[in-house]
Residue frames as a rotation matrix with the C-alpha (Angstrom) as fourth column:
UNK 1
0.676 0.689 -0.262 -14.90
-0.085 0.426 0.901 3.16
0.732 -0.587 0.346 -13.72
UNK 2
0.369 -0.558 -0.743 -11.60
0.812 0.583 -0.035 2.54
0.453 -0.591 0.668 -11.97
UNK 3
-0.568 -0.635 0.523 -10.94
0.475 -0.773 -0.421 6.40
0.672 0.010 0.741 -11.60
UNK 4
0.237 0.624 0.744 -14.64
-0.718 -0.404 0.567 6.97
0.655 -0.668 0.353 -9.74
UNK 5
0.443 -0.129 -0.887 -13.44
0.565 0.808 0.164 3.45
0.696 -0.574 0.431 -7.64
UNK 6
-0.290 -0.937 -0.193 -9.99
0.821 -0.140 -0.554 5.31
0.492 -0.319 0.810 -6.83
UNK 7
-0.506 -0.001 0.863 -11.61
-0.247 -0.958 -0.147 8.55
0.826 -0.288 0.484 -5.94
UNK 8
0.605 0.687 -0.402 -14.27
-0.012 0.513 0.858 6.77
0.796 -0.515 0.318 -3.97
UNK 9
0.625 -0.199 -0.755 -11.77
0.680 0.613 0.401 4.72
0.383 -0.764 0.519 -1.88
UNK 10
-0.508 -0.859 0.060 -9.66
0.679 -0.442 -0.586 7.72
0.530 -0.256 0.808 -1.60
UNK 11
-0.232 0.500 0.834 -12.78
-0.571 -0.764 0.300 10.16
0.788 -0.407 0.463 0.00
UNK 12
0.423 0.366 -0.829 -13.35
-0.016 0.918 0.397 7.44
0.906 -0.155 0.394 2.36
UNK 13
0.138 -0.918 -0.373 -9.91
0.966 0.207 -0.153 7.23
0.218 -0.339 0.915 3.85
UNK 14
-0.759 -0.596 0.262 -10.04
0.388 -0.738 -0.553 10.37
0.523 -0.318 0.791 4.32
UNK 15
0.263 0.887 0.380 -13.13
-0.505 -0.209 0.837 10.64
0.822 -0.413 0.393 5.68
UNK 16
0.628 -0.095 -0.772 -12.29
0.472 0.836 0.281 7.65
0.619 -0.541 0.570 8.22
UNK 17
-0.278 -0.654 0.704 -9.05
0.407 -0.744 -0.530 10.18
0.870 0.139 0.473 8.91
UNK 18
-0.382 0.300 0.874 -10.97
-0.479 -0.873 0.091 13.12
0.790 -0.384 0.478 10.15
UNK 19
0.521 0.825 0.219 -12.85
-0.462 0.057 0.885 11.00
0.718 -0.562 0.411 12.36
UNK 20
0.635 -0.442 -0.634 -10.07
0.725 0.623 0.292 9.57
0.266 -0.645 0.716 14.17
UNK 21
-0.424 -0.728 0.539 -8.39
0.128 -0.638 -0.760 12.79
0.897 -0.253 0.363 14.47
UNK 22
0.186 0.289 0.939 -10.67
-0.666 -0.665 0.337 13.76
0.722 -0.688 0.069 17.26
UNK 23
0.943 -0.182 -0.278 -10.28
0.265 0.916 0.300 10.07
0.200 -0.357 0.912 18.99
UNK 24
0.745 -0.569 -0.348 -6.79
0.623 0.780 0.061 10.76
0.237 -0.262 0.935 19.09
UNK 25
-0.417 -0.171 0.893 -6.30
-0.178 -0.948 -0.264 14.14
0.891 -0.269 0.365 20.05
């Protein structure tokens, strides 16, 4: 359960990421 958590919060964060690349370009 704590490994689908970790992936979770970790596709997130990178999701969140991508979307501020364009914001800050």
């Amino acid at each position: 359960m704590s490994l689908i958590a970790a992936i979770f919060r970790y596709e997130t964060q990178e999701l969140n990421f991508r979307c501020q690349l364009p914001i800050i370009n």
